[in-house]
DOVEXDO-51383 format. One record per residue (C-alpha): residue number from 0; residue in three letters; chain; x negated, y negated, z. Coordinates in pm, whole numbers, plus 50000, padded with zeros to 5 digits. Example, Ala and Ser with C-alpha at 12.3 -4.5 7.8 and 13.67 -1.06 7.14 Angstrom:
<atoms>
(0, "Ala", "A", (48770, 50450, 50780))
(1, "Ser", "A", (48633, 50106, 50714))
</atoms>
This chain:
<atoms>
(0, "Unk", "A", (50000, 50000, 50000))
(1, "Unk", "A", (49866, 49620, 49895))
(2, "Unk", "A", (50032, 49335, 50124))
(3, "Unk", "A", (49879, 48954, 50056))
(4, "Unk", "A", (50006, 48764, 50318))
(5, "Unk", "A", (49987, 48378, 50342))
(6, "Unk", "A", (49871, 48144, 50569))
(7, "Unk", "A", (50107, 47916, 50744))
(8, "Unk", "A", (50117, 47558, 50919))
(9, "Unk", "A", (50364, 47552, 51207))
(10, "Unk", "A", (50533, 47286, 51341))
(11, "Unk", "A", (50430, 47013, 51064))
(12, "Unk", "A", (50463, 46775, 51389))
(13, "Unk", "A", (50836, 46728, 51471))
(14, "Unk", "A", (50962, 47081, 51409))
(15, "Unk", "A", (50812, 47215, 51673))
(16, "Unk", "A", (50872, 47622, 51706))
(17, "Unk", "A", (51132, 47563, 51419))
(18, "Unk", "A", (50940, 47486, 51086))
(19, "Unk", "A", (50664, 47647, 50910))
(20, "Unk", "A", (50486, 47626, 50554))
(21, "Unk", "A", (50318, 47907, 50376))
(22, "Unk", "A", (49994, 47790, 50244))
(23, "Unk", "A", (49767, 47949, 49911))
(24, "Unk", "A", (49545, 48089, 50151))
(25, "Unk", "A", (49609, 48470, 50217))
(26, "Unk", "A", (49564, 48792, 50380))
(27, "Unk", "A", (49510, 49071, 50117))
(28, "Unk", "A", (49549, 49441, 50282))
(29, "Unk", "A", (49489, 49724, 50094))
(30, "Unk", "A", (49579, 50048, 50315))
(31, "Unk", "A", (49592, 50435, 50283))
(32, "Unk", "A", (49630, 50725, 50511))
(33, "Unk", "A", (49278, 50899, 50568))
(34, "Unk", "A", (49352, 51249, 50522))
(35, "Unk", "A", (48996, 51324, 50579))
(36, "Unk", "A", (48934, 51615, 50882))
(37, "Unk", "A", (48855, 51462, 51188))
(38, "Unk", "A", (48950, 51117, 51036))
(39, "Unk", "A", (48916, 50807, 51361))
(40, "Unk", "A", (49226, 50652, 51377))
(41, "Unk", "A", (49159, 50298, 51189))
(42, "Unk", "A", (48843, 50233, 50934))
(43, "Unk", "A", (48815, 49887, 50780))
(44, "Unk", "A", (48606, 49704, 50524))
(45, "Unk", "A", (48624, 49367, 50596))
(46, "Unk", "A", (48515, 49059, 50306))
(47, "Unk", "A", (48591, 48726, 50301))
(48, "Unk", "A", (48643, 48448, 50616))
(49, "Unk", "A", (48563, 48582, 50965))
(50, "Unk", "A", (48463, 48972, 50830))
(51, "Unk", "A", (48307, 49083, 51115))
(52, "Unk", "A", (48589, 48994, 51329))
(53, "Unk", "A", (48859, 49147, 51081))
(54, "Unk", "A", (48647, 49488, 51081))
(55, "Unk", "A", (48698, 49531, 51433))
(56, "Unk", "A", (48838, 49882, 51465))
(57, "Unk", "A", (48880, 49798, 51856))
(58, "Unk", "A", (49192, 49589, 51974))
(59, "Unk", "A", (49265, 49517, 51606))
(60, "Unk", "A", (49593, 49360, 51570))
(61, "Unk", "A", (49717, 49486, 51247))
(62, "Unk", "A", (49631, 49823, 51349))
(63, "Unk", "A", (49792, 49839, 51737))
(64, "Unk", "A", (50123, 49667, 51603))
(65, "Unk", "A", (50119, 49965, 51331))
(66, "Unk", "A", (50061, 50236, 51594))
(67, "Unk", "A", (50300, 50076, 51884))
(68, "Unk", "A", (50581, 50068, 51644))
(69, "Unk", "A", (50539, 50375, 51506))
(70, "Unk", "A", (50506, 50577, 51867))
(71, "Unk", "A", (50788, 50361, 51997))
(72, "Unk", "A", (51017, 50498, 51684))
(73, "Unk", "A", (50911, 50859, 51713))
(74, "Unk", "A", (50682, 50897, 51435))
(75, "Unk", "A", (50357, 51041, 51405))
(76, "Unk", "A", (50097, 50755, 51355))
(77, "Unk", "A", (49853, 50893, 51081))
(78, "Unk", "A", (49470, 50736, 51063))
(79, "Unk", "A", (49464, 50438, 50841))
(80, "Unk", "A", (49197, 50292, 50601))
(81, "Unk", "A", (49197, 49943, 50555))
(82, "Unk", "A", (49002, 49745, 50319))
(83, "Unk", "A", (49088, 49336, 50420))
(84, "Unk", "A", (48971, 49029, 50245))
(85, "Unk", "A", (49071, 48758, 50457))
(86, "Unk", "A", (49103, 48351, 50352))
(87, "Unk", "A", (49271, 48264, 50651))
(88, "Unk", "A", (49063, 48058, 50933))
(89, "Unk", "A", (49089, 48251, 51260))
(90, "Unk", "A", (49144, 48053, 51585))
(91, "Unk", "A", (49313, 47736, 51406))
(92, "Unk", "A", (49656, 47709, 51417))
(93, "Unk", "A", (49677, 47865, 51024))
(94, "Unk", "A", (49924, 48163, 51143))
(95, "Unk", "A", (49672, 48437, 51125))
(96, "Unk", "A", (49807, 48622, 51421))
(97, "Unk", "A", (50164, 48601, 51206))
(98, "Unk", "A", (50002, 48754, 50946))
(99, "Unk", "A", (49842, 49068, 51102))
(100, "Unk", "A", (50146, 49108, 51317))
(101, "Unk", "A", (50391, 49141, 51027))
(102, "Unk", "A", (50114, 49323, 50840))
(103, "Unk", "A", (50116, 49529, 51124))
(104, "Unk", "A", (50487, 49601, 51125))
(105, "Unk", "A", (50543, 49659, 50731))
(106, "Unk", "A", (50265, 49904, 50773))
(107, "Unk", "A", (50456, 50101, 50969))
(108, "Unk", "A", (50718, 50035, 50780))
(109, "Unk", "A", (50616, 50166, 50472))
(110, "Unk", "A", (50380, 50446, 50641))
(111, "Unk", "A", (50628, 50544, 50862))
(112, "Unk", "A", (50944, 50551, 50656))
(113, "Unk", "A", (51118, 50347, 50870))
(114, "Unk", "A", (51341, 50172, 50605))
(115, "Unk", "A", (51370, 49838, 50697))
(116, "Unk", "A", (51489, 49535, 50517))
(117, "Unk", "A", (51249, 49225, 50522))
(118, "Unk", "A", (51475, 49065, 50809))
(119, "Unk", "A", (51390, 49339, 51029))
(120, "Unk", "A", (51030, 49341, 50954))
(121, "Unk", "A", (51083, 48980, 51044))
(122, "Unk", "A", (51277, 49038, 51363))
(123, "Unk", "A", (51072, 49280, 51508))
(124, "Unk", "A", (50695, 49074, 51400))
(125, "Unk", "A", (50878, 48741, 51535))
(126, "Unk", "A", (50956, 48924, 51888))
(127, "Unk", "A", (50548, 49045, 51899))
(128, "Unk", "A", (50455, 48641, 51855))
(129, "Unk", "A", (50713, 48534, 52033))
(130, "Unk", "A", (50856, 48232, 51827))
(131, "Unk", "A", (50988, 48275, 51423))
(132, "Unk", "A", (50784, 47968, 51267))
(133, "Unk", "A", (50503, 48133, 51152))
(134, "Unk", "A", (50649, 48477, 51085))
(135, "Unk", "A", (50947, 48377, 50891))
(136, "Unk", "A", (50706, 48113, 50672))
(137, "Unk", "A", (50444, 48419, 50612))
(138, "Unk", "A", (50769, 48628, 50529))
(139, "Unk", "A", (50939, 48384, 50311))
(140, "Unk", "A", (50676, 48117, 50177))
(141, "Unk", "A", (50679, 47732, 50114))
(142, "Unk", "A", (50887, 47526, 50370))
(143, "Unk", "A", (51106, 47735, 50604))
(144, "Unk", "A", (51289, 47627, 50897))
(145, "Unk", "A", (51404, 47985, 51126))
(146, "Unk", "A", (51623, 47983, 51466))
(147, "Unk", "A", (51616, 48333, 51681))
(148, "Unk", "A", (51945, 48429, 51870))
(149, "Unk", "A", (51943, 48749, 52074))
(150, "Unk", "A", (51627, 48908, 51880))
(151, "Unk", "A", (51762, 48831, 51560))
(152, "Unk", "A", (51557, 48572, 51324))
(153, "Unk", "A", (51799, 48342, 51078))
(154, "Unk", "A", (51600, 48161, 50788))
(155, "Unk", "A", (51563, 47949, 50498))
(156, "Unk", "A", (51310, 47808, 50270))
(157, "Unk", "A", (51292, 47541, 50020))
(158, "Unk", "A", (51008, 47331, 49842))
(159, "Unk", "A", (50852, 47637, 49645))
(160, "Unk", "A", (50807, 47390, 49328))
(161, "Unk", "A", (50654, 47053, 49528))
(162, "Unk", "A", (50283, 46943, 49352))
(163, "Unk", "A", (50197, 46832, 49650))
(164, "Unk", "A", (49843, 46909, 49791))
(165, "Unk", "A", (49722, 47007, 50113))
(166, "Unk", "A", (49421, 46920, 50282))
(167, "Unk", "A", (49313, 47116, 50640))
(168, "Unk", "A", (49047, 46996, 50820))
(169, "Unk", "A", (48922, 47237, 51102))
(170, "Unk", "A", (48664, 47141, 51381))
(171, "Unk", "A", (48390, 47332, 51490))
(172, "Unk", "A", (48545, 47506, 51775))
(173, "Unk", "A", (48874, 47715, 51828))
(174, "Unk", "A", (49193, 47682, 52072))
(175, "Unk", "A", (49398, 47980, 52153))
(176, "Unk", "A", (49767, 47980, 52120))
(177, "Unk", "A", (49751, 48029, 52520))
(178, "Unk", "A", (49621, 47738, 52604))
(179, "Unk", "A", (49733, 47516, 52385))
(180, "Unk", "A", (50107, 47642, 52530))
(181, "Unk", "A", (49970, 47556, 52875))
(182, "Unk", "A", (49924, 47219, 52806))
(183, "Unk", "A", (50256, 47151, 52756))
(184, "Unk", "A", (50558, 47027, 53000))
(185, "Unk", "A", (50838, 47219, 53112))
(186, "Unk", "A", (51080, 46949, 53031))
(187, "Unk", "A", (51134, 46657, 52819))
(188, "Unk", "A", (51354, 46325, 52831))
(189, "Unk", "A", (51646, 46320, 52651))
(190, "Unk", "A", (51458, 46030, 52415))
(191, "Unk", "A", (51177, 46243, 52326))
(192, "Unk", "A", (51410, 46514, 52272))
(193, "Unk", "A", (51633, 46345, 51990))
(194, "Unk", "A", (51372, 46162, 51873))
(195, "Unk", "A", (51266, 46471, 51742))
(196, "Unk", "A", (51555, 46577, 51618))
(197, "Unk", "A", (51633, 46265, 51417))
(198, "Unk", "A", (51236, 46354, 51292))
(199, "Unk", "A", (51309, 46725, 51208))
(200, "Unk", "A", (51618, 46647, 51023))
(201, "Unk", "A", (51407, 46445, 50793))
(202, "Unk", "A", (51129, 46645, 50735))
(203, "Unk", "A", (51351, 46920, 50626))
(204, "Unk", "A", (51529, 46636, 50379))
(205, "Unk", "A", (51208, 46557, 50280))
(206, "Unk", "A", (51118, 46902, 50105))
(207, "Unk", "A", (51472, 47035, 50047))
(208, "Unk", "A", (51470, 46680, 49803))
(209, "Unk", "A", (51073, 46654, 49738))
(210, "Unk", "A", (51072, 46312, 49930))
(211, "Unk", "A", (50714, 46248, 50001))
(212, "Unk", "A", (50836, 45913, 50108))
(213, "Unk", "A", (50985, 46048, 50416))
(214, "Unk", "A", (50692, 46260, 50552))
(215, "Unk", "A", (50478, 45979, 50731))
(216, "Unk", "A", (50784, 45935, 50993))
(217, "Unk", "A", (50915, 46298, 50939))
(218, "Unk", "A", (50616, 46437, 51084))
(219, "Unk", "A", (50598, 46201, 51390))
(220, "Unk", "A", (50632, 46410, 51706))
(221, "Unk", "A", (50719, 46376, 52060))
(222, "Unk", "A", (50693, 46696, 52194))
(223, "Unk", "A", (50374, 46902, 52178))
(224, "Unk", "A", (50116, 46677, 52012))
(225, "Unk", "A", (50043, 46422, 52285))
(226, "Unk", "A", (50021, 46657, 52559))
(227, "Unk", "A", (49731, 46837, 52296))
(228, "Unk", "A", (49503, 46539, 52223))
(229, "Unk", "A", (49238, 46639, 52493))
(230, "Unk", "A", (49224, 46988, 52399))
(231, "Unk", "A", (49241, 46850, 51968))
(232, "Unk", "A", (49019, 46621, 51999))
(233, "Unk", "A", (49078, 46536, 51541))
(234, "Unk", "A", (49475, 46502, 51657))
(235, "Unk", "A", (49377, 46154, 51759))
(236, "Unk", "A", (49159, 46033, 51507))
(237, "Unk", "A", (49370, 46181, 51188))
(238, "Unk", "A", (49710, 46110, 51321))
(239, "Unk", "A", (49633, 45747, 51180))
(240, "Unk", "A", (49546, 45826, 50818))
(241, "Unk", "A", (49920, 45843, 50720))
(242, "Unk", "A", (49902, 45448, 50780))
(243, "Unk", "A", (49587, 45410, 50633))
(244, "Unk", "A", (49600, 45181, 50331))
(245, "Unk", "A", (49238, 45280, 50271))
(246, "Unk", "A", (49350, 45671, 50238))
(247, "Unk", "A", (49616, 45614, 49950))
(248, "Unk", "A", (49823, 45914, 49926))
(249, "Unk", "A", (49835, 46074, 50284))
(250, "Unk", "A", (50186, 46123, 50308))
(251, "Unk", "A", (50229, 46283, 50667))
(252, "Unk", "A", (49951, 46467, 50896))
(253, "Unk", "A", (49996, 46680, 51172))
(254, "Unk", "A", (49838, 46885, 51423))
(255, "Unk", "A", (49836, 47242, 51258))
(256, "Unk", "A", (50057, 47445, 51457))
(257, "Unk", "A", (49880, 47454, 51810))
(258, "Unk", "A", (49575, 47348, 51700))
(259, "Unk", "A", (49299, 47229, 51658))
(260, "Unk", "A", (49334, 47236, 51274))
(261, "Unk", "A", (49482, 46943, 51129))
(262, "Unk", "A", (49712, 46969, 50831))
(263, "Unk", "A", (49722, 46642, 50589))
(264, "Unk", "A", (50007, 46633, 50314))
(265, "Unk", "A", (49874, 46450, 50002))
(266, "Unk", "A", (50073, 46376, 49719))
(267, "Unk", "A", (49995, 46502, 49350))
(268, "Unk", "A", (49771, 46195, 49227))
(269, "Unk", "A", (49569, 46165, 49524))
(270, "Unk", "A", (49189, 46103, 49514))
(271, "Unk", "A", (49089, 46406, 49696))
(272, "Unk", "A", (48740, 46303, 49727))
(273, "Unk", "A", (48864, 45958, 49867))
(274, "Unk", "A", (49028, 46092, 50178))
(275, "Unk", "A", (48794, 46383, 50268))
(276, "Unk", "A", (48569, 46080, 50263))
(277, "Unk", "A", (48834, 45924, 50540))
(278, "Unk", "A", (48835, 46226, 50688))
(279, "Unk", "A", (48522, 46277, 50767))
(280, "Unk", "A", (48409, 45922, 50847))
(281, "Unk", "A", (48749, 45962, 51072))
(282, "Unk", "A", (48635, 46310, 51231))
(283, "Unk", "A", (48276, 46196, 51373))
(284, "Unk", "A", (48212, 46576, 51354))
(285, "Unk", "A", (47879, 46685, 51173))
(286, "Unk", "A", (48088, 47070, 51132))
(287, "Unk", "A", (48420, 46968, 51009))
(288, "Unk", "A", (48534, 47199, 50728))
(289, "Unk", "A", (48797, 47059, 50506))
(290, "Unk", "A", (48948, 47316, 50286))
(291, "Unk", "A", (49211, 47169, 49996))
(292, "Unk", "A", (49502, 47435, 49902))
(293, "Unk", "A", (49860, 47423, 49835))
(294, "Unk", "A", (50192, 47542, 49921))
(295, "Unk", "A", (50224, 47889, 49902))
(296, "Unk", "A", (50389, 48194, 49824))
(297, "Unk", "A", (50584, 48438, 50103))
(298, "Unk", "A", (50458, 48802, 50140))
(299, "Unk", "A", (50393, 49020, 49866))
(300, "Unk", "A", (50369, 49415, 49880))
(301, "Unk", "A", (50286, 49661, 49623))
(302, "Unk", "A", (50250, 50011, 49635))
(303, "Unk", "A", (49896, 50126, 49482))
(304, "Unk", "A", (49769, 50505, 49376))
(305, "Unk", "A", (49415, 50420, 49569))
(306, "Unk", "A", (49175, 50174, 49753))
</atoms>
């Protein structure tokens, strides 16, 4: 079996735990059973971004969602080979724990005859990482906004077709999901609260209608990114290139997911060149990487005679 599964930017500031875009930067898993005597449980050939972490056979994501959901359904959970390239910065806020966990569950899926519809794949991948965003946008692709009620995930997507551009800028050092959470409040005032939701109604305007126009307010947020500027230390210095008259063509930028990348939305004429230069001059940070993509595709699968 061949998945490719994209990354994704959560949040996109005001949709906190409710919006996600697929990005052209993917996940490519090509898996078999080993039928070999004796055969270990997981083998991996890891290229691309981060290999030596991906060919960890030990704690390996993909590989202990596979085998959990298989034992917890009654099926036998036969060794795998995996061969991974990977494109997908680790540690960043780009939805690669999304990705292995629903590469993880389709696995099983497909190895384990299980028989389940996308949703499910969905539901079940969504419960592991505890919030749809991410999931449902590696699922699905381009813009997608996703609710959960009662362990079930409802979505939608839009803006498959937009020529925008997207730049990411990632810092030298990583943040974990954990304690980026932390950092947050247990409750908000009733002005942050629609303040957001005034935002998150426009930012989903914004792509369902291709309104770049919208996206410098759209992805103004009250609710997780200025309890995360200590921990991202870019979220600061970026935030202000949507205003920037000298960065023509920033249209909105965010804090990617829960950090520390930073997402930048650039419209189809922008000078690239001109606003990395921003970016960087911004950033004060000798290792910032700034990787240019594009809004991407959901998760593909294809069934192959060999790796």
């Amino acid at each position: 079996m061949r998945l490719v599964l994209p990354a994704t930017s959560a949040n996109l500031g005001s949709g906190f735990d409710a919006a996600g875009l697929a990005l052209a930067l993917t996940l490519t898993i090509d898996a078999e059973v080993n039928a070999a005597p004796n055969a270990p449980p997981l083998t991996i050939e890891a290229t691309g971004r981060n290999a030596d972490r991906c060919s960890r056979t030990s704690n390996n994501m993909i590989f202990e969602t596979y085998r959990e959901l298989l034992e917890h359904s009654g099926h036998a959970v036969a060794p795998l080979r995996l061969r991974i390239h990977n494109e997908i910065p680790l540690g960043m806020g780009c939805g690669s724990s999304a990705a292995a966990l629903l590469g993880g569950v389709m696995l099983a899926n497909h190895f384990g005859a299980l028989g389940w519809p996308t949703d499910a794949c969905v539901n079940e991948a969504s419960r592991r990482e505890g919030h749809p965003d991410n999931v449902a946008a590696c699922a699905l692709g381009a813009f997608t906004v996703s609710a959960e009620e009662g362990g079930r995930v409802t979505a939608a997507t839009c803006g498959a077709d937009l020529p925008w551009r997207l730049l990411l800028a990632l810092p030298s050092a990583s943040l974990s999901t954990e304690r980026a959470r932390a950092l947050l409040p247990a409750t908000y005032s009733r002005d942050d609260a629609v303040a957001n939701l005034q935002r998150t109604a426009l930012l989903v305007a914004a792509f369902a209608q291709g309104r770049g126009d919208l996206l410098r307010v759209a992805m103004q947020d009250r609710l997780h990114q200025p309890y995360r500027m200590e921990a991202c230390p870019l979220l600061p210095r970026l935030l202000p290139l949507a205003d920037d008259p000298n960065a023509p063509g920033v249209l909105g930028v965010a804090l990617s997911g829960a950090g520390p990348a930073m997402l930048l939305i650039v419209s189809a004429d922008a000078d690239l060149g001109q606003i990395s230069a921003r970016i960087r001059a911004a950033a004060a940070d000798p290792q910032l990487e700034i990787i240019e993509t594009s809004i991407g595709v959901g998760a593909k699968t294809s069934v192959v005679s060999s790796i």
